[in-house]
N, C-alpha and C positions, 0 to 999 in steps of 0.2 A: 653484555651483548645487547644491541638494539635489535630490538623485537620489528618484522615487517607486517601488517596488519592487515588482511586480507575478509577480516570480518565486522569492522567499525564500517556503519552505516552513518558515516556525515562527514560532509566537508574534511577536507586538510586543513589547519590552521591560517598556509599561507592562501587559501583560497577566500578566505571571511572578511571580506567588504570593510574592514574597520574604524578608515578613514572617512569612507563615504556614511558611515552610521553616525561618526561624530559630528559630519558636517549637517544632517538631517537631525538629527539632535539637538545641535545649541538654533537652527532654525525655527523647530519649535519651539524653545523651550526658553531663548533669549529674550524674545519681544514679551514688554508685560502684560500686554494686552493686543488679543487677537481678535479678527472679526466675529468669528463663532463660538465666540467663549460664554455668550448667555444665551445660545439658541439651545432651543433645549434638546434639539436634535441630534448637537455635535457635542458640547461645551466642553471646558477649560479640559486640557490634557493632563491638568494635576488630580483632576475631581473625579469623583462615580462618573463614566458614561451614559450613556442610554443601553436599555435593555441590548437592543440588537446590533447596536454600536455605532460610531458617528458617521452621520448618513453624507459626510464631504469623502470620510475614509473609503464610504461604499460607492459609493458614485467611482471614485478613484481607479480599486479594481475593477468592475465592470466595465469599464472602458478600458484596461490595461488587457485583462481578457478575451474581450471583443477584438482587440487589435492582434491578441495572440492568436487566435480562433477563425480570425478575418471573420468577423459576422458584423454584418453591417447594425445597426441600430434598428431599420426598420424590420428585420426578421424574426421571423415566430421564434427559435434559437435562440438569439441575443441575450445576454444577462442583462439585468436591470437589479437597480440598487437595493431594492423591496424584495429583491428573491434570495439577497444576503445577510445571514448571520455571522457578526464576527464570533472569534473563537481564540484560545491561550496555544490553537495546534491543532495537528492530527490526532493527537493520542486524548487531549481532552474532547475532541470532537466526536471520537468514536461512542465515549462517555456517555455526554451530552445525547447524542442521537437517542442510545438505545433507553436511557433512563423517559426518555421524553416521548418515546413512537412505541415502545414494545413492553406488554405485560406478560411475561414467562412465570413468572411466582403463580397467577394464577389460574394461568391454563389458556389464557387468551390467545396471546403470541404461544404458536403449537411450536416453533421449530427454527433454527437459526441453520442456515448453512453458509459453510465458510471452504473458500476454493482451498485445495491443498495440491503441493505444499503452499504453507502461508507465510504471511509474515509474522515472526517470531513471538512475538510480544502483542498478539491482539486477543492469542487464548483469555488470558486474563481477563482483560475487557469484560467480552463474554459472563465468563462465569461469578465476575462481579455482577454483573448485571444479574442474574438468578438461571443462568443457561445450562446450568451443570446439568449432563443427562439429555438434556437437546437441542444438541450440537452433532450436526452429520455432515464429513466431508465430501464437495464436489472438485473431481478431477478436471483440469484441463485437458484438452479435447480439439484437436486440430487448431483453427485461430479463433476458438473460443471456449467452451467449457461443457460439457457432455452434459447436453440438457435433456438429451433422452433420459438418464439417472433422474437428473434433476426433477423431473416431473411425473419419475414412477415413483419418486419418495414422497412430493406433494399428495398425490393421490394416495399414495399409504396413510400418510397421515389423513386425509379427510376422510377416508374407509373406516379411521381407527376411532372417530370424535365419538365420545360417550354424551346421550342425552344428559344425563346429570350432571358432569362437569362440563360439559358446553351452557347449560343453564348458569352454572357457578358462573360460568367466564366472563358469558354478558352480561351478570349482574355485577360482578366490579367493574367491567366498564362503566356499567351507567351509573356506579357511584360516584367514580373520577369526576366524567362530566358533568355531573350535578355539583361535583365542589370546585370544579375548573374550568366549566365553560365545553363548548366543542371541543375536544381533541378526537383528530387522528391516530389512532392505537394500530397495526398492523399483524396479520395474522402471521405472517412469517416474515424474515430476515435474511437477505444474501451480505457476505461480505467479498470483497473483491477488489484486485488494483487491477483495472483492465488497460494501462497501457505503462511499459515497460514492468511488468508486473514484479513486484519484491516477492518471490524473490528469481525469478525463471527469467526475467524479462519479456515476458509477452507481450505480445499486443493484439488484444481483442478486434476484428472487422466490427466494421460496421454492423453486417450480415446479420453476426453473430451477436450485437447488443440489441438489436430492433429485436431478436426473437428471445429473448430474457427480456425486456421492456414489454413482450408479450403476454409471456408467462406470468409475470410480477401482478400484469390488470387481471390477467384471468385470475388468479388466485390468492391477493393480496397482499404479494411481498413488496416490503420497501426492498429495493438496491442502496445498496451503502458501496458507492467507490470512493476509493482511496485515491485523491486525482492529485498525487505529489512529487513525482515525474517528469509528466508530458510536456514540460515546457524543455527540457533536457534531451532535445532531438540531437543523435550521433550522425546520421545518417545519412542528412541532408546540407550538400553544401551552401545553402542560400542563399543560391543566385540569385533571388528576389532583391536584394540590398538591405533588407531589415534586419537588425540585430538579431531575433528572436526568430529562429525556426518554425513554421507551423508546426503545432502538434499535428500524428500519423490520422488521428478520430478526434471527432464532437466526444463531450463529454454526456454521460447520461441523461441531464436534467435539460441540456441542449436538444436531445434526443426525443424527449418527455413532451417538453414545449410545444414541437413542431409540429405532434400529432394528441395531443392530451383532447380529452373530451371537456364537453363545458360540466356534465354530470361529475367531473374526477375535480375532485374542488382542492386535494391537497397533491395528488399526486404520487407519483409511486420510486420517487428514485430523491438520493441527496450526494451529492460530490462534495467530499472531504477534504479539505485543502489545505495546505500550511506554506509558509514561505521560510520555513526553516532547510528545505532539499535547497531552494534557490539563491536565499541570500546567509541565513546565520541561525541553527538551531538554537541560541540561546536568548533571541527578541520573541520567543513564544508568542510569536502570531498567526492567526492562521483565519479561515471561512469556510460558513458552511452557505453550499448554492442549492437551492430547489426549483423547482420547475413552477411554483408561481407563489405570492408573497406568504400565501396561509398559513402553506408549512415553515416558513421560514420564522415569521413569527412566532410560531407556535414552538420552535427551539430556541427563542430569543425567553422566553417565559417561567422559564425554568425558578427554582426558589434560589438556587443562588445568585443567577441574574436581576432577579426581582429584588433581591438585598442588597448586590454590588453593583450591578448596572455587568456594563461587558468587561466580561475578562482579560482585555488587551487594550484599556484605551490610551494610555500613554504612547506603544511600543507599535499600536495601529495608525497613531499619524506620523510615525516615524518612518514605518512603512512607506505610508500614503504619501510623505513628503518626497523618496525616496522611488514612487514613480511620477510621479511630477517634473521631478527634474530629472529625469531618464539615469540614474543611476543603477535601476532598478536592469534595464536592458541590459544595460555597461557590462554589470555584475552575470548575467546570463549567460551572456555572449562569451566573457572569459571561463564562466565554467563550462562550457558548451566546448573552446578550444583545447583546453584541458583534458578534459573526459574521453575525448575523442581521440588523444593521441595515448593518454592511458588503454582505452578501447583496443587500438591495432596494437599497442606493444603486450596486452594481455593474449589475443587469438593469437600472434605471429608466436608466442613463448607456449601455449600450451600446444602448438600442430609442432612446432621443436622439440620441445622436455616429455611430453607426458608421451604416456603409451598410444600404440596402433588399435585404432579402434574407441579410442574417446569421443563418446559423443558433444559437441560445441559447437552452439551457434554464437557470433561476434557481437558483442552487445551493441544494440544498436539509440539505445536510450537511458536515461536513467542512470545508476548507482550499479545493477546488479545485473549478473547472468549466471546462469546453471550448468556444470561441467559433469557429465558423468561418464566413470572409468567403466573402462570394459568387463566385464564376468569375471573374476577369481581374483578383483582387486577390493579390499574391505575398507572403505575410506574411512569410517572412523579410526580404524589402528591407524593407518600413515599419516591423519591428520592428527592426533596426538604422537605420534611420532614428530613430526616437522615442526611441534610445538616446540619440543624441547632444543630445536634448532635456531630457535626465534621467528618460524615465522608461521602466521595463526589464522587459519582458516576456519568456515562457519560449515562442517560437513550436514547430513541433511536431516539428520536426526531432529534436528533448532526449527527446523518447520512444519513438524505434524501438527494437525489439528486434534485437540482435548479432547480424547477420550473415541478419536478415530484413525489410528496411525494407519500409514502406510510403506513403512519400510524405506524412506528416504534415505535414510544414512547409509545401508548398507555401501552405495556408490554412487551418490551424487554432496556434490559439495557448494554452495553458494559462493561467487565470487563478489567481491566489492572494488571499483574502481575511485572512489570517492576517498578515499585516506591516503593512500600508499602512493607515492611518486612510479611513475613510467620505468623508472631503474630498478627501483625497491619490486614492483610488479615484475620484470625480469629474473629477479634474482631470487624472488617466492618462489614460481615457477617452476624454474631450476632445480631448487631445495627439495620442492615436491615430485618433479621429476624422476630425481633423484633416487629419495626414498620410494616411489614406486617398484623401480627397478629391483631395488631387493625385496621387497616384497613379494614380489613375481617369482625371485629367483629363489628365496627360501620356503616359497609354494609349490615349486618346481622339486625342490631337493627334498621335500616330505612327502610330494606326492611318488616320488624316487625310493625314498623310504618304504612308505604305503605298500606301495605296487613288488619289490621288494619281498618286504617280508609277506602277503599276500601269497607270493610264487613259490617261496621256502615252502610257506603251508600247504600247498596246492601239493608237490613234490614230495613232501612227507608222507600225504594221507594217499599218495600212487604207493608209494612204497611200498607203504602197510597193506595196502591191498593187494597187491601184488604174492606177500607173502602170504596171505589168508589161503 
């Protein structure tokens, strides 16, 4: 029985660019000799890169960006090449950030906050990095994320700071930077995908990022978004004639830019990026953007950078070559028509199939949205139920944050439009539909049961009294 797959987060096979990778491939990789092959900037694409990666690559993005973003070059906003680190991805760049910006071992960085639900697989991150025990979830919150929360936990924690281990804390700072130079160390940590968010699909306002870009200067937190998405606009038919939809929001460090102070020398926000949502999860490429070169550098520094140079420099001018010759749109543009028509055959099948009273909004971007059944339906049982039917859903349990659940699973389920064809999304649906129904109905027949035997007893104990 083929299984429909409702919970793989990448690409469909027939959506991966393959041709277009080969032909960006023997381009690099044909000619013996290229112009930037002894700048030590970029050099040969067989060899160690440069720490923060070849700066023809970064110029590349930056400009590929700028045109998605419409930000002209002269604007405070604008990405520039220098505010780029390359990266092997999202998942090594979470890595990288936290090893490189935040000390939790020793009390320095107090506290990590991570939006729930999240996405699945960044607990670990985390608790690699030394976060076990503090890590606190923040809920989203109309079009953006309940920073009232947000900032009565801030202030608990600085109410909570003991003079002796706040002495400890400063003093491994100033041993770092005694054997590393300046670094920017951060007192606390947000994590976040503020636009089409994995896994709810959200999309943060503006409104709502200016005043967490508030928070973060008043109190020291880096923002760590996940910005691997927002080129994956549903929603927009693009009348403009451009391949590539504007993103709905600026991303943070765009955000950062436009109002950063000259005092704030590294900044307070880093956008996470990869081009595995876009073109192919498996050219492990990706970037990290900050709001001005210090911090970027300063992730570019790392010891295993410092030994290997950057971790993508093959698979980054492959990339890079790949938006040069607009293949890089080509490939957007079809996942863009794709998605979209996945998109309507997933709303139009769940207001069909699933129960009265499901809540669902239409995914309007990205890979993912969030469906939750009405009261008396337990989505973990029906989602292992609908397992053994072949078709596999991500119910919401896969999204608490470590060590601060909130009861996702009981009835809400992650949807994914990125694997599953437009028909196979039908016929999921369906299946689930389906099995709701009995669900319902054999919740129906016990609470029939229940109620029932409940009224024998009632009747009994008249009886008895009766006779007394």
């Amino acid at each position: 029985m083929k299984s429909i797959n409702l919970f793989r987060g990448y690409a469909s096979h027939g959506l991966l660019p393959r041709t277009d990778i080969i032909e960006a491939t023997s381009e690099v990789l044909l000619p013996e000799v290229r112009e930037y092959d002894y700048n030590d900037e970029d050099r040969h694409p067989l060899v160690y890169g440069s720490d923060n990666g070849s700066a023809w690559v970064r110029a590349c993005i930056a400009e590929f960006s700028n045109r998605a973003f419409k930000l002209p070059v002269s604007s405070n906003a604008a990405t520039r090449p220098e505010h780029l680190n390359l990266t092997s991805g999202a998942s090594y760049g979470i890595m990288n950030i936290l090893l490189q910006t935040t000390l939790p071992h020793t009390g320095y960085t107090k506290q990590a906050f991570i939006v729930t639900p999240t996405y699945f697989l960044v607990n670990k991150a985390f608790l690699d990095a030394g976060f076990t025990g503090k890590i606190t979830a923040v809920e989203e919150k109309g079009d953006g994320l309940d920073l009232a929360f947000l900032e009565a936990k801030l202030k608990s924690c600085e109410n909570s700071s003991n003079g002796e281990s706040g002495q400890k804390a400063e003093e491994s700072l100033r041993i770092i930077n005694a054997q590393d130079g300046k670094k920017k160390i951060y007192r606390y940590v947000i994590y976040l995908v503020p636009t089409y968010s994995n896994p709810t699909g959200a999309i943060y306002s503006r409104s709502s990022r200016l005043k967490l870009l508030e928070l973060a200067r008043k109190y020291d937190i880096l923002i760590i978004s996940d910005d691997v998405y927002d080129l994956l606009r549903l929603d927009d038919d693009n009348g403009s004639g451009a391949l590539i939809p504007s993103p709905p929001e600026l991303r943070f460090p765009h955000l950062d830019r436009e109002s950063i102070s000259a005092a704030n020398t590294f900044g307070n926000t880093i956008s996470n990026c990869t081009f595995s949502k876009i073109i192919a999860p498996g050219l492990r490429t990706g970037y990290q953007e900050t709001a001005n070169a210090k911090l970027a550098t300063q992730l570019a520094s790392g010891g295993a950078n410092a030994s290997g140079g950057t971790p993508c420099q093959l698979n980054s001018m492959i990339v890079a070559t790949m938006i040069k010759n607009g293949a890089v749109e080509r490939i957007v543009h079809n996942f863009v028509s794709v998605l979209r028509e996945r998109a309507r055959v997933l709303a139009k099948s769940i207001k069909l199939y699933l129960p009265k009273g499901t809540q669902y909004s239409e995914c309007k971007g990205g890979y993912f949205s969030w469906c939750t059944l009405p009261v008396g339906y337990d989505s973990s049982k029906i989602v292992e139920e609908v397992s053994s039917e072949g078709v596999l859903l991500a119910d919401g349990s896969h999204f608490e944050v470590s060590g601060d659940r909130r009861n996702w699973g009981e009835r809400s389920v992650r949807l994914s439009i990125s694997y599953a064809t437009a028909a196979e999304i039908e016929e999921a649906v369906k299946i689930w539909g389906i099995a709701c129904q009995k669900h319902r109905v054999l919740d129906c027949e016990q609470a029939d049961i229940a109620i029932g035997h409940a009224s024998s007893l009632l009747k009994s104990r008249r009886k008895k009294q009766s006779q007394l």
